[in-house]
C-alpha positions in Angstrom: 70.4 36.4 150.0 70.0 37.8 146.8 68.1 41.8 146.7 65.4 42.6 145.2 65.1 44.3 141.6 63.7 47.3 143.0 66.9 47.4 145.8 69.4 46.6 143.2 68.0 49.5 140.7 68.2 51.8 144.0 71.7 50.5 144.2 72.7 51.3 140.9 71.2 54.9 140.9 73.2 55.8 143.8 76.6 54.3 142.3 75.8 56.6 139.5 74.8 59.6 141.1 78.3 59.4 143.1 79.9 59.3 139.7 78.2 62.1 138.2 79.0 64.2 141.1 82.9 63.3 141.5 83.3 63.4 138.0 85.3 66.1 136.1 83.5 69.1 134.0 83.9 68.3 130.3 85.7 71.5 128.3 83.1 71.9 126.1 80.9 72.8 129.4 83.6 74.8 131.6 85.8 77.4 130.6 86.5 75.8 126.9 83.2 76.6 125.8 84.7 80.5 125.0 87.2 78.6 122.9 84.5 75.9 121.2 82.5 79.3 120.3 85.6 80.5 118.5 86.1 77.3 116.8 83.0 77.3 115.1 83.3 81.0 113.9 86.2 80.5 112.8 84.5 77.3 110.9 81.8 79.4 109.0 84.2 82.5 108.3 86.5 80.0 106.6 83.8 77.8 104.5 83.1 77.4 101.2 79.6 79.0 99.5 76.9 77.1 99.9 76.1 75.2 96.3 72.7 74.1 95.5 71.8 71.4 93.0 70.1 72.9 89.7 68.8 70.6 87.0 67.8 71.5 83.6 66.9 70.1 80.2 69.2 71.3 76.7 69.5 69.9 73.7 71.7 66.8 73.2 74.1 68.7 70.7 74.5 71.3 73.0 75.1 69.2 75.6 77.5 67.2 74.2 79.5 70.8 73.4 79.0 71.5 77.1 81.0 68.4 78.1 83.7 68.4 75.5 84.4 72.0 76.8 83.9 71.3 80.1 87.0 68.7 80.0 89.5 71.9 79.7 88.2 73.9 82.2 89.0 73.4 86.2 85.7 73.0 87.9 83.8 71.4 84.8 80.4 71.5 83.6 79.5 73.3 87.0 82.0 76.1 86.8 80.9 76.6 83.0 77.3 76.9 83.9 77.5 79.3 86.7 79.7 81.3 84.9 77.8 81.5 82.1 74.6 82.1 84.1 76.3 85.0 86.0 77.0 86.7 82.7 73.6 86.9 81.8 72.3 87.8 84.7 74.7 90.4 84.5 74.0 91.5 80.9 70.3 91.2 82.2 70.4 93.3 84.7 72.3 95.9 82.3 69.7 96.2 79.9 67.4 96.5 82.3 68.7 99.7 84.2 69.3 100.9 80.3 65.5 100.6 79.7 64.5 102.3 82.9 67.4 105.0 82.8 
């Protein structure tokens, strides 16, 4: 005789419910959740700064320079850029408390 599908679902639900309740306690829910906490501190002290994707327009000469330069240096046309728009920003900021001071 076979059972019905509403008897065979009731079936099923109670052969999970007994494994859900004999089962173990993953770590990341018992006491390793102090040490998955840690983990991911540990995670964001240690990473790198976040980089954010800037596009501009230049002249084609100039561009051109930028890459030929670019070859020598470790990090490339992204390390020359932000370097060289840190220095202004620097020099900016500079004239600027001259002016007011």
């Amino acid at each position: 005789m076979s059972m019905k599908k509403t008897d065979l679902e009731k079936h099923l639900a109670k052969k999970l419910d007994g494994k859900l309740k004999s089962g173990n306690t993953p770590q990341r829910f018992g006491q390793g959740a102090a040490a998955a906490g840690t983990k991911a501190d540990n995670k964001s002290k240690n990473a790198a700064p976040k980089l954010v994707q800037l596009t501009c327009k230049m002249p084609a000469d100039l561009a051109q320079r930028l890459r030929e330069r670019a070859v020598t240096i470790e990090g490339g046309v992204n390390a020359i850029l932000a370097r060289a728009a840190a220095q202004w920003l620097d020099s900016t900021a500079e004239t600027a408390q001259k002016t007011e001071g």
